[in-house]
Each structure stands twice: as structure tokens, then as C-alpha cells.
C-alpha positions in Angstrom: 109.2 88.9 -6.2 107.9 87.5 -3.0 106.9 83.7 -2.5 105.9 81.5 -0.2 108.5 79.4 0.4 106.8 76.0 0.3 105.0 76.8 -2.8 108.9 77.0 -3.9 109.4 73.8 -2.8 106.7 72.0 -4.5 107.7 73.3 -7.7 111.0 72.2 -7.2 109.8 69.1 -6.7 107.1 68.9 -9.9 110.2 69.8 -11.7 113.1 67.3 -10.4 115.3 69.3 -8.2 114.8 67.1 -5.3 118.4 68.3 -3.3 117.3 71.9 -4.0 114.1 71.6 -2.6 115.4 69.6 0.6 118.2 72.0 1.0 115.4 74.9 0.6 113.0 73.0 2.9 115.6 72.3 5.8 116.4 76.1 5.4 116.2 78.7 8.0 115.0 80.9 5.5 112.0 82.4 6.2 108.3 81.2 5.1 108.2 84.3 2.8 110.8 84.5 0.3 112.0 87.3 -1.9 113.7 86.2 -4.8 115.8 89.5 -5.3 117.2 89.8 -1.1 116.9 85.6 -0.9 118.7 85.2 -4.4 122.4 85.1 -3.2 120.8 81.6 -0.8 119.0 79.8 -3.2 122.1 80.3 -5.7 123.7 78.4 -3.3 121.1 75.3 -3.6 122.0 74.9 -6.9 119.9 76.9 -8.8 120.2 78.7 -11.3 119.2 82.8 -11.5 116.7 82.2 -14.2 115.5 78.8 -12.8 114.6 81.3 -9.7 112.6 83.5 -11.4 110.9 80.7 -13.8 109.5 79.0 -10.4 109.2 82.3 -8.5 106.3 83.1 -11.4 104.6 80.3 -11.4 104.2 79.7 -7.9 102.7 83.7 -7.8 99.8 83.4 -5.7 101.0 81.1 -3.3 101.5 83.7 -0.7 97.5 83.0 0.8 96.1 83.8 4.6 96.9 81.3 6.6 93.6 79.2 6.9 92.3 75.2 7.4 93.0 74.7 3.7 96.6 76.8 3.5 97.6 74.6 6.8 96.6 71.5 5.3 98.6 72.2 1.9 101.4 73.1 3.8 101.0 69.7 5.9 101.0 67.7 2.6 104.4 69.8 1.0 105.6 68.8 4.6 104.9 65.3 4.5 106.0 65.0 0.8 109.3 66.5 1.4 109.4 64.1 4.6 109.2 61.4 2.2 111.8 62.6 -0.6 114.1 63.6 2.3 113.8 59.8 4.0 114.3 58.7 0.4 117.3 60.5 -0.4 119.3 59.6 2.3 118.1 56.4 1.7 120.0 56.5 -1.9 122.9 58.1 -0.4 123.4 55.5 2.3 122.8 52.4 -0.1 
């Protein structure tokens, strides 16, 4: 199943997997994820196989064309996962 991967992100988010979605975030995966070839990577974030697909389906439809409002979402996710990253470490230094 094929997913955009900051629509992943988000929903990793919404759902409390912060370190999952940062790992997944900072990842040189690409901006299109398939869950079945990408599986084996995001296994390795923590996740679970049937978290994957859970999140994989509701995130269907965030694969869009790239216009002014897909480029401003992906500026928020950016700037949110920014702010959780910065957070994190923040916890982890403390």
C-alpha cells in the first residue's frame, strides 16, 4: 500500500509514537512509502506489522499533487515534527 510519508508521520504523531515518527521523519526513506517493500524499515522504528498497516489505511489518500495547499500541510507536519524533535531531545538531555 503506498503512502505519503508525512501523512505517516502525522498519524504517528495523533497516535503517540513520537520516536517512531522522528526516526521516520529524519529518514532517508523516500516521500512515497510502500508499506510491503518499506516494511522491513519501519519494523525497525518500532512498529509493529499491524500498527503499519492500521496507519497505512487511514492515512489512504494522502498521496495528493503537489500544490499551494499540499506544500503548506507538508510545511506544518515539518514544523510540528521540528517542535517534537527539539522537544525530545530536550527530555533526553534533562
Amino acid at each position: 500500500m503506498k503512502v505519503a510519508k508525512t501523512s505517516l508521520v502525522a498519524m504517528l504523531l495523533e497516535v503517540g509514537e513520537e520516536n517512531a515518527a522522528v526516526l521516520l521523519a529524519r529518514s532517508t526513506l523516500p516521500d512515497e512509502l510502500d508499506t510491503d517493500t518499506d516494511l522491513d524499515v519501519l519494523l525497525t522504528f518500532g512498529l509493529e506489522r499491524e500498527q503499519v498497516d492500521e496507519m497505512a489505511c487511514l492515512t489512504i489518500g494522502g498521496i495528493e499533487a503537489d500544490d499551494v495547499n499540499t506544500r503548506r500541510r507538508r510545511d506544518e507536519t515539518d514544523k510540528t515534527i521540528s517542535r517534537r524533535w527539539a522537544d525530545l531531545v530536550d527530555r533526553w538531555l534533562t
